[in-house]
N, C-alpha and C positions, 0 to 999 in steps of 0.2 A: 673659224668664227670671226665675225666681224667687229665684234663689242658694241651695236648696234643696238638698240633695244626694241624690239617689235611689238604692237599693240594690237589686240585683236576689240575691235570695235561694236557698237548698238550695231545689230542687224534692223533696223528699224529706219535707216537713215534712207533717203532718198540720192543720195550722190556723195561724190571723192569731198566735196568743200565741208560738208556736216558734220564726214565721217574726223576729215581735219580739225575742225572747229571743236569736237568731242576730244583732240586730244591734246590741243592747245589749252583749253579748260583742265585738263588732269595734268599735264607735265609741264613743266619750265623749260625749255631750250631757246638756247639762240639761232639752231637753224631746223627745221622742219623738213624729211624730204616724205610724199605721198607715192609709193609705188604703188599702182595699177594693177588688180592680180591678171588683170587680161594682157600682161607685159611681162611673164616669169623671167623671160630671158635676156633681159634689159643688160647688159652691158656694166660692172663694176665701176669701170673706167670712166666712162659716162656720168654715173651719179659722181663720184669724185671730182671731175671737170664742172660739173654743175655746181658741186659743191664750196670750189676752190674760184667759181668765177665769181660766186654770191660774196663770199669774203674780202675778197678785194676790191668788192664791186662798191655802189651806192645804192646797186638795185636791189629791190626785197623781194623778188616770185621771179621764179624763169619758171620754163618748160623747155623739157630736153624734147628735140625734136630731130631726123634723119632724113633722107632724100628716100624717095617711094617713086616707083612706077605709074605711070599711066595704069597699066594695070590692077594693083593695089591699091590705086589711090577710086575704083570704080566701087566700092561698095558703100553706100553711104552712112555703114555705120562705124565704117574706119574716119576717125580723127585725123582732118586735114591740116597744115599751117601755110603759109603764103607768107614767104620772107624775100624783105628787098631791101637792099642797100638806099635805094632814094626814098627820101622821106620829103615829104610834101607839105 
């Protein structure tokens, strides 16, 4: 067990930010994380790193993101990111 506390949300919402925004209004925390149920197998280690970067960090919202294939990356209902070290 994680000590985590899970929320089961309005079915009613239209997307991940509503379903958040519904539980930002019911609970106090200082950090929020939204797992994806279309992502069961998401990595512990992962939300931790995520977790541990926001702490130290100044930034307030990441998204954990992984390298993906040419191949996987071909359906267009898979969620892309485009990351580069130069910033313009």
């Amino acid at each position: 067990m994680s000590g985590a506390e899970s929320i089961l949300t309005n079915s009613n919402h239209q997307n991940g930010t509503e379903r958040l925004l519904e539980v930002m209004k019911s609970r106090e925390a200082d950090y929020y994380i939204n797992l994806q149920v279309d992502e069961p197998l998401i990595d512990k280690k992962e939300i931790k790193e995520a977790l541990n970067t926001l702490i130290k960090s100044d930034i307030e919202i990441l998204t954990i993101c992984r390298p993906i294939s040419l191949e996987e990356a071909k359906p267009p209902s898979i969620v892309k990111a485009i990351i580069s070290e130069k910033i313009r």
